[in-house]
DOGUVEX-970399 format. One line per field, with one value per residue (C-alpha): residue number from 1; x, y, z. Coordinates in steps of 0.1 Angstrom, whole numbers. Each point is the difference from the previous one (the first is absolute). Layout:
BEGIN
num = NUM_...
px = X_...
py = Y_...
pz = Z_...
END
This chain:
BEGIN
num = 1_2_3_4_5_6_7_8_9_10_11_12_13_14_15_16_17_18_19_20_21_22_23_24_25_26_27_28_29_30_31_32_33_34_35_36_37_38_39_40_41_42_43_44_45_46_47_48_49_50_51_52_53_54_55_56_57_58_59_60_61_62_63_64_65_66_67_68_69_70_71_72_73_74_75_76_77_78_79_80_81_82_83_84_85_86_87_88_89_90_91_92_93_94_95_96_97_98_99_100_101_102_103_104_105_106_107_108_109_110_111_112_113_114_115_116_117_118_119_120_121_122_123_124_125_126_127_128_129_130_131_132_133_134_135_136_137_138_139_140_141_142_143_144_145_146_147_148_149_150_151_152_153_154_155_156_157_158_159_160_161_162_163_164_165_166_167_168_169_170_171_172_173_174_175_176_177_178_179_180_181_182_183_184_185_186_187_188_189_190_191_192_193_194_195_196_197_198_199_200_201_202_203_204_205_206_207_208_209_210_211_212_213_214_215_216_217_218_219_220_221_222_223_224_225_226_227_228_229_230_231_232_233_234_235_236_237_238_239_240_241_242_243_244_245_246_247_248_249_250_251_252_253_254_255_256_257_258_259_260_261_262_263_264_265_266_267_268_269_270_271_272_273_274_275_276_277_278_279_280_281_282_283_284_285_286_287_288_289_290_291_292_293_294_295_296_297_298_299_300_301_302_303_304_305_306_307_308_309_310_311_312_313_314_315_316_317_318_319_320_321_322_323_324_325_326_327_328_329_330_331_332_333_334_335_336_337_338_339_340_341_342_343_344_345_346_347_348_349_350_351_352_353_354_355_356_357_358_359_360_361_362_363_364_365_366_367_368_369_370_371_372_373_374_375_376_377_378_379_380_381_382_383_384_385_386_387_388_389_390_391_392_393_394_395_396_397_398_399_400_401_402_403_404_405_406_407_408_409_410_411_412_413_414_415_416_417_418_419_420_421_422_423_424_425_426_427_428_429_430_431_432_433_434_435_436_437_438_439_440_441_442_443_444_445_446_447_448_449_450_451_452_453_454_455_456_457_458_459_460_461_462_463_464_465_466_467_468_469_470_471_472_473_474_475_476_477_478_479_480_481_482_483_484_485_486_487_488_489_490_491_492_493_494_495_496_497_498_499_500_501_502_503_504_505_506_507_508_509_510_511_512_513_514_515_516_517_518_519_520_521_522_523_524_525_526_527_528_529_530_531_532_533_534_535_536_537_538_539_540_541_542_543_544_545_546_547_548_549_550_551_552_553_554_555_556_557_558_559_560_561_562_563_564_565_566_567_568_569_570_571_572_573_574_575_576_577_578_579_580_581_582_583_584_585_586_587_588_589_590_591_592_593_594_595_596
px = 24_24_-10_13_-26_-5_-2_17_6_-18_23_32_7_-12_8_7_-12_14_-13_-15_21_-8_-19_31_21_-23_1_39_17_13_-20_21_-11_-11_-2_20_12_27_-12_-30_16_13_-4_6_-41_-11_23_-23_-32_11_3_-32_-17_13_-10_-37_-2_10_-29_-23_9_-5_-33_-14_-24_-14_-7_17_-2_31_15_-23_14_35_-13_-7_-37_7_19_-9_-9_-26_-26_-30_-38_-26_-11_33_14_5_33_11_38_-5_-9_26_-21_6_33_33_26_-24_-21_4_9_32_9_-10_18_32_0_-12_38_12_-14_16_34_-2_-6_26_24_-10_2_41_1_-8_21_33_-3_20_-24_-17_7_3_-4_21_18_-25_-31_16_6_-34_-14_25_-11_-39_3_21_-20_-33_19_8_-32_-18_24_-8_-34_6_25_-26_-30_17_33_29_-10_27_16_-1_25_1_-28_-8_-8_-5_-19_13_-5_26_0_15_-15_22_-10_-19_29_19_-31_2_32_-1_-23_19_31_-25_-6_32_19_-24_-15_23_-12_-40_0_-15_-27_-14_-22_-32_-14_-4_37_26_14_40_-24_-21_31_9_-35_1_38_-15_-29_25_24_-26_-12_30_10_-33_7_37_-14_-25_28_27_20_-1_34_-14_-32_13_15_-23_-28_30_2_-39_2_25_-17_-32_15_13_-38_-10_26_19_-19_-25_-32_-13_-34_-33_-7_-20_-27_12_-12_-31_-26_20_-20_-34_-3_-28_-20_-37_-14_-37_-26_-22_-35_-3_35_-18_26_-13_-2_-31_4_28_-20_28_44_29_26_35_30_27_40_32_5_-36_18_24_-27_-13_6_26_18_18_32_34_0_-34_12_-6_29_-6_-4_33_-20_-38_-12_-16_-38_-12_-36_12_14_-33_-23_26_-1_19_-31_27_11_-19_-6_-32_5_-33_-17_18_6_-24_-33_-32_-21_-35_5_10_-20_-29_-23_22_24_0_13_33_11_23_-22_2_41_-10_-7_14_0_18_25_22_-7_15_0_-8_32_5_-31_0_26_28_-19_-10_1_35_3_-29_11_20_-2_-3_-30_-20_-28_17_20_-21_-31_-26_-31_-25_-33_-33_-9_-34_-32_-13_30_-5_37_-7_23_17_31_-9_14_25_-20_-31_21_16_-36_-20_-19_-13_33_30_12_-22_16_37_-10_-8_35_18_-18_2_30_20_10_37_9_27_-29_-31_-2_-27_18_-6_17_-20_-28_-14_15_-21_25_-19_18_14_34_27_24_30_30_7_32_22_27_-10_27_-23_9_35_-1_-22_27_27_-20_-3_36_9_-19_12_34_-6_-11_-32_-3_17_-31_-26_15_-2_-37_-6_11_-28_-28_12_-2_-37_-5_-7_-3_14_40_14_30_25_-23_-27_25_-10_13_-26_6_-38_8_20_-27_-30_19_1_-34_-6_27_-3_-33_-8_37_22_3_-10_10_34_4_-17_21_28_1_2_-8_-36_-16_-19_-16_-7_-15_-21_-15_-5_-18_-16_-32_-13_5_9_36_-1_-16_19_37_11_38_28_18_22_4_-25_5_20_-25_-9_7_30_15_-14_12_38_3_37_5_-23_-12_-8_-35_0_-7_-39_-10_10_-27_-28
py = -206_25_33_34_14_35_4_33_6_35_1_1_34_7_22_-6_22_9_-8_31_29_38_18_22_-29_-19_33_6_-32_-21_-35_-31_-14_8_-17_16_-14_-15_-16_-10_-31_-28_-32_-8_-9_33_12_-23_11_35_-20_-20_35_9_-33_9_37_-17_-24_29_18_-30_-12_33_-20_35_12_28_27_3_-33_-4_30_-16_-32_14_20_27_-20_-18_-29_12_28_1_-8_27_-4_10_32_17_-14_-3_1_12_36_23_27_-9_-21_20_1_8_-30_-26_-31_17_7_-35_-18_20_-2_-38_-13_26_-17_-30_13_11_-33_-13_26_-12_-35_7_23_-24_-36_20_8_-15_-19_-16_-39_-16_-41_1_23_-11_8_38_-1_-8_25_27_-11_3_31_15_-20_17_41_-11_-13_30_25_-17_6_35_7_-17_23_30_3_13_-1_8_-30_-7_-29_11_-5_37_19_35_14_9_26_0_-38_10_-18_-20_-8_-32_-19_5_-17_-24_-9_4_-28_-24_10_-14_-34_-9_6_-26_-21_-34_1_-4_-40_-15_-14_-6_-18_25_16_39_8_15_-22_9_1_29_20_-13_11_35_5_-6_25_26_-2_0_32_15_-11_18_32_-1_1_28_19_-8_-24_-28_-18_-2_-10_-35_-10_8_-21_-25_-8_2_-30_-16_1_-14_-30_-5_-9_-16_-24_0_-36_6_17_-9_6_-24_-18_-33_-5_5_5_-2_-2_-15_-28_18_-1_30_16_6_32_-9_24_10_14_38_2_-21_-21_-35_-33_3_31_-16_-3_-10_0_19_-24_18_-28_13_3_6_36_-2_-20_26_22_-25_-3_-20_5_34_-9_-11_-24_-13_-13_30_5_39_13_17_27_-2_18_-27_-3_-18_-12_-13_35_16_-16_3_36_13_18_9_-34_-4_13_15_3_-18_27_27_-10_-18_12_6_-16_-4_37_5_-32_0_-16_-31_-7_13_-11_-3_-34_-20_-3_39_3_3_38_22_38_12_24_-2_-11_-15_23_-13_-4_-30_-16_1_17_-22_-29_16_-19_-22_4_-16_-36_1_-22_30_7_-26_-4_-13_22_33_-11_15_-27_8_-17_15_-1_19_-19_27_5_-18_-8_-18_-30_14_19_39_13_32_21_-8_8_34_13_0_32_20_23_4_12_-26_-22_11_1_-39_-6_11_-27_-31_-12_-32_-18_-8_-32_23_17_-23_-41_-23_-13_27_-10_10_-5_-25_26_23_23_10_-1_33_-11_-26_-20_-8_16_25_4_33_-12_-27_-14_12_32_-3_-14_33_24_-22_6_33_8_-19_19_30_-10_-9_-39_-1_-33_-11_24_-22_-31_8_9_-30_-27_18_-5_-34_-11_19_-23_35_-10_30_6_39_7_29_15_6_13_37_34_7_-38_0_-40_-3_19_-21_-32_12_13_-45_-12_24_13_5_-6_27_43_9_36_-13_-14_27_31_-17_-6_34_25_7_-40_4_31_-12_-38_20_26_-29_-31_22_-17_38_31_18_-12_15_33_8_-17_30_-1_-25_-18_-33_9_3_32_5_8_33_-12_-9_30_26_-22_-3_41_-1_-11_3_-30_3_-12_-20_9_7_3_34_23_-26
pz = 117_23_-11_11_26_7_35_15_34_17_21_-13_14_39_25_29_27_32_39_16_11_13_-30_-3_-8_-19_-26_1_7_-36_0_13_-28_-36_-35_-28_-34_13_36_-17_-17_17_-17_-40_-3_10_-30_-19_11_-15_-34_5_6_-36_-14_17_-11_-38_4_9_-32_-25_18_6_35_9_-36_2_-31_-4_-4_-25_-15_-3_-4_-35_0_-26_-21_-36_21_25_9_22_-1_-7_36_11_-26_30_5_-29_-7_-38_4_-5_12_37_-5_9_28_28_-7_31_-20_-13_40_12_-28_6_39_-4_-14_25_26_-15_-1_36_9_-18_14_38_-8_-15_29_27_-15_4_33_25_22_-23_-5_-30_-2_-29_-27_-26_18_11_-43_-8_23_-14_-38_4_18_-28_-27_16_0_-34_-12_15_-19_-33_6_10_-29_-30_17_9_-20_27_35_33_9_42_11_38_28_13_29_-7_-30_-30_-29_-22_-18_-32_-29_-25_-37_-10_-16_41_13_-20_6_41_-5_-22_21_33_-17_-18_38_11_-32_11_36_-6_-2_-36_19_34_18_15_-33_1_8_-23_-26_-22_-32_20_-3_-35_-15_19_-18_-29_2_15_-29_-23_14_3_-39_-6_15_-4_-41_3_15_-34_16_-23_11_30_-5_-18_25_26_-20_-9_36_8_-28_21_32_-11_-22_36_14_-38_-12_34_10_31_-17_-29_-15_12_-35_18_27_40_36_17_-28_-29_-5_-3_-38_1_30_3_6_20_-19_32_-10_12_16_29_21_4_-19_-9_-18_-26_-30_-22_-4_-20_-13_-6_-9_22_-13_18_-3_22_23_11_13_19_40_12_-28_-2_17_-19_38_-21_-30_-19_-17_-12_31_11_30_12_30_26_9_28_3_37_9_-14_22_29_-4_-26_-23_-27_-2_-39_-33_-8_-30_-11_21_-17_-33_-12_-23_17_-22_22_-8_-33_-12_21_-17_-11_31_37_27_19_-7_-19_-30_-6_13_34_22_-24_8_-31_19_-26_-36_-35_-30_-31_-10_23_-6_-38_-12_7_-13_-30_-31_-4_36_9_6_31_30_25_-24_3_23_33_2_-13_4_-26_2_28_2_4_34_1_-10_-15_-26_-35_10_28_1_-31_-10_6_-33_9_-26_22_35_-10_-18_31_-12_-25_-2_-9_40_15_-21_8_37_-6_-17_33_22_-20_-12_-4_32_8_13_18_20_3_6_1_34_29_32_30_-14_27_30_-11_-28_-32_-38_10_1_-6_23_-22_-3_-29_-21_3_-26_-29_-26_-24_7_1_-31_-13_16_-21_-36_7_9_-31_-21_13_-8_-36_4_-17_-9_40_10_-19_8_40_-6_-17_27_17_-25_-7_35_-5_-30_-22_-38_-10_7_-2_-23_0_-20_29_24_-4_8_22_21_-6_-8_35_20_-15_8_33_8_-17_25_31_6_31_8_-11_16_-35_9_8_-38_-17_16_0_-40_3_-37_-4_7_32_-12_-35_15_25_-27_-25_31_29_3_5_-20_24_-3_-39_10_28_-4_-21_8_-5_29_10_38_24_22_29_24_11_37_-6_-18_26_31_-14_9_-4_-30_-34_-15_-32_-19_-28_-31_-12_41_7_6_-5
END
């Protein structure tokens, strides 16, 4: 399958130096020659390498290849969803003691979509000018659309995190201290400005997955007016917030009813025939076929299937799939080391750790080389499958996988189920104990496989070769339930939820009744559908009122998030850099972050 390949050329500024002259005209004379913005350009695919660079750096923050701390930060540590493990409280992102605007995530999250607008700003910079030849009208369009779909796309981010931030449409030369810096609702709407100019000339489909898709910028409008309805209603405008959300319904029914995506109810792709996989059980961890002593049986299901590789793309069959971000096994080993998702490096439990004396090992059989960087709370392990919610198809054990067998002799488990109760009480108290909890959990399909690729060219089960989604239909149809709930549509709310947990085959349907206040029903139906998925600091901060703070206080794996998150906030702080270097002008702090 033609996929979108990250490959950026070094050298697509150079200087060109001079033959050798006198030493007093080498130092005065003006070069012959010399790249600037506008020299440096000279054909229409150089324009696109700018926007393949953006594609790239959007990779980088979804995969996270170097493990940086903070992606993992905006990925969604701190949140209700995820902490760290006791080996790693160090860098934690739950202790208000040390969190405030000089803290380094703030700063790289905020320069990050900079960085991404610049970008953008070259790439609309360079297709106007003159030299530059187009092989058609369309293909100029396109280039136009994902450059403003990607300014756009980073403001939304910027806007949800940060509230207001100064809007830059011009590539500049000199510095500059006096950005003024609008309100959150004008952010919003510079962005939904960006993609309704260009919306009709990103093309429904194409034929190399990882590029920008019309239902992209149709999901994005609907987020953006769903934010601004928010914010436009915490600031009493009421008229206006109806028909902000009205038209965030709008632009979502366009992806949901409007006839290309629809959600994957039947087996597909590469492993659909494969009625279960076998986990092999290998004695002491030990790699080899002599050391499999026995196998884990897990009956697979389609929602499986869409984590599997080769499957990702909409160019794939997969029909829910409107924007992945492309992985390359072939550019990997031909030298692109970021080509990949660790993610069963990073995310998943250590449980020849935590479980010592029932499973080690680094192999499929315990969900591969897991180095707990970042970890579920309880929450998403057992609280959204409490009870009712229990039978759910993204619950069962192919997809969350909660059996492990015994791997050590010596265990009275061995070759049996390790009960959880045995795996979180691994000593005598009650910390040793919640030490255990944060390195053995439940293993995501999404993050593990019982398939590692590479395995033969030497790669361990660190990390995965397929490609990983950046916009799923279920989460347009999330960000249409919410906006109808938020314009009075209880029962439209439920019933958007519930095409969800029917495809999930959920025996228990929600009424208007469970659509609460709080959108505690919404959010647990995301942390089901999108774990591992979704910037749950994007959803959180931009529901706006008290909900980040009060989800944090109430799921924080630690206490220090209770002790120490002593203040109310739904905006991250504008970061102390930022304020200081804009001299000129003041940018004010956002509420609960001054003097922190």
């Amino acid at each position: 399958m033609k996929k979108l390949i990250y490959i950026i050329p070094v050298a697509l500024y150079l200087l060109v130096s001079t033959g050798c002259k006198k030493d007093k005209d080498f130092l005065t004379e003006v070069p012959e020659s010399f790249y600037t913005v506008d020299n440096a350009f000279s054909t229409s695919q150089q324009v696109d390498q700018v926007l393949v660079s953006i594609y790239s750096h959007i990779r980088d923050l979804w995969t996270n290849p170097s493990e940086t701390g903070w992606i993992f930060n905006m990925r969604g540590n701190g949140t209700d969803l995820f902490d760290v493990a006791s080996i790693r409280r160090g860098s934690t992102f739950n202790n208000y003691g040390s969190i405030n605007a000089d803290n380094g995530t703030f700063y790289e999250i905020y320069s990050t979509w900079y960085y991404v607008i610049s970008r953008a700003n070259l790439a609309l910079h360079a297709a106007e000018l003159p030299q530059i030849q187009w092989g058609s009208d369309a293909e100029k369009k396109y280039a136009v659309a994902q450059a403003r779909f990607f300014r756009a796309f980073a403001y939304r981010n910027l806007g949800e995190l940060f509230g207001g931030v100064p809007i830059v449409t011009k590539i500049s030369t000199v510095p500059q201290f006096d950005f003024e810096r609008p309100g959150r609702v004008e952010t919003y709407q510079f962005a939904i400005d960006d993609l309704e100019a260009v919306e009709n000339d990103l093309p429904e489909t194409t034929t190399a997955g990882g590029r920008l898709v019309r239902a992209a910028a149709h999901h994005n409008l609907c987020e953006l007016y769903l934010a601004m309805g928010i914010q436009l209603k915490a600031d009493g405008k009421d008229a206006e917030a109806t028909a902000a959300l009205t038209k965030a319904i709008s632009a979502a029914s366009k992806v949901i009813d409007g006839g290309k995506y629809s959600l994957v109810k039947a087996r597909y792709g590469s492993r659909r025939n494969e009625a279960a996989v076998s986990f092999p059980v290998y004695q002491g961890g030990v790699f080899n076929a002599s050391a499999v002593v026995d196998t884990l049986l897990q009956p697979t299901n389609y929602y499986w299937d869409l984590f599997q590789e080769g499957n990702v793309n909409y160019q794939e069959g997969n029909t829910e799939c409107i924007w992945a971000t492309q992985i390359d096994y072939a550019a990997y080993r031909a030298g692109d080391s970021k080509s990949k998702l660790g993610y069963t490096r990073y995310y998943s439990a250590d449980l020849r750790d935590g479980a010592k004396d029932h499973l080690t090992g680094t192999l499929e059989d315990v969900g591969g080389r897991g180095i707990v960087q970042i970890i579920p709370t309880m929450y998403v392990r057992d609280g959204i499958y409490a009870d009712k919610w229990a039978a759910d198809m993204r619950n069962s054990d192919a997809v969350f996988r909660r059996r492990f067998k015994g791997n050590v002799a010596s265990s009275p488990y061995f070759k049996k189920d390790v009960p959880w109760d045995v795996m979180y009480n691994g000593g005598p108290d009650a910390t040793t104990n919640t030490n255990n909890r944060s390195l053995c959990y439940p293993v995501s399909c999404k993050i593990a496989t019982d398939k590692f690729t590479g395995i033969a060219d030497g790669e361990n089960r660190s990390n995965l070769f397929r490609d990983d989604y950046i916009i799923r239909l279920p989460e347009t149809i999330l960000l249409r339930a919410e906006a109808k709930q938020r314009n009075g549509d209880k029962a439209g709310a439920a019933a958007d939820i519930n095409l969800l947990r029917d495809r999930a085959q959920c025996s228990y349907k929600v009424t208007a009744a469970d659509m609460d206040d709080a959108f505690n029903t919404i959010l647990d139906e995301r942390a089901r559908e999108l774990i591992y998925e979704e910037f749950r600091w994007n959803t959180l901060l931009r529901m706006g009122a008290n909900i980040a703070v009060d989800r944090i206080r109430k799921y924080a794996f630690w206490p220090e998030a209770q002790a120490t998150l002593t203040f109310q906030y739904n905006l991250w702080p504008i970061p102390q850099k930022v304020i200081e270097t804009n001299k000129d002008v003041v940018i004010k702090q956002n509420p609960g972050w001054t003097n922190r």
